[in-house]
C-alpha positions in Angstrom: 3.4 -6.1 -52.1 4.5 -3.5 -49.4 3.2 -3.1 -45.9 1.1 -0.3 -47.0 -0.5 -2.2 -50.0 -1.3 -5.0 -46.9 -2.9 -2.3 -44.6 -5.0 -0.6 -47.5 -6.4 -4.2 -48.3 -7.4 -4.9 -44.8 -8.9 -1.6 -44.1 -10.5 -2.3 -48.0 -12.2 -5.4 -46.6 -12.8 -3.5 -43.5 -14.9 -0.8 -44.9 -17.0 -2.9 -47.0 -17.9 -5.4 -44.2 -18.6 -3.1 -42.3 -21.0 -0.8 -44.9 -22.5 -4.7 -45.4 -22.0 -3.9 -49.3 -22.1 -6.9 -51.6 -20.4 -4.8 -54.4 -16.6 -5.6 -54.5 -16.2 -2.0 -56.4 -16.6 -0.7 -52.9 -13.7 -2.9 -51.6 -11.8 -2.5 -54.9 -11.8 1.0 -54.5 -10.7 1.6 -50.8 -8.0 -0.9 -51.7 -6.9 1.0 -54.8 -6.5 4.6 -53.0 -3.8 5.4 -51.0 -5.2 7.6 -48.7 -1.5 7.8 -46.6 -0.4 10.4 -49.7 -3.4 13.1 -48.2 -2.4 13.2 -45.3 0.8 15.8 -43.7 3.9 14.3 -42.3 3.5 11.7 -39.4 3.7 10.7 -37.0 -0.1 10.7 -36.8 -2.1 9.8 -33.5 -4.9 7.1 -34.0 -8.2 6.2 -32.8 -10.0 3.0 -32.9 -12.8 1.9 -31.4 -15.2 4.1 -29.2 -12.2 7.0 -29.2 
């Protein structure tokens, strides 16, 4: 498992807290996507929380 599959599976379990969904498709499919291949060359800035 790389660092990337680790992230995606946090942010997976993340999402779907967060949406309060009791379907572990939701989870399952954040997880499964890697969303880092859509995006242009880094490095990227980040926001978290209230921005």
């Amino acid at each position: 498992m790389t660092v990337s599959d680790d992230a995606r599976k946090f942010y997976a379990k993340l999402m779907a807290a967060h949406a309060r969904s009791a379907d572990p498709r939701i989870e399952e499919a954040f997880a499964s996507v890697p969303r880092e291949a859509f995006l242009g060359p880094g490095p990227w800035t980040v926001f978290a929380g209230d921005g």
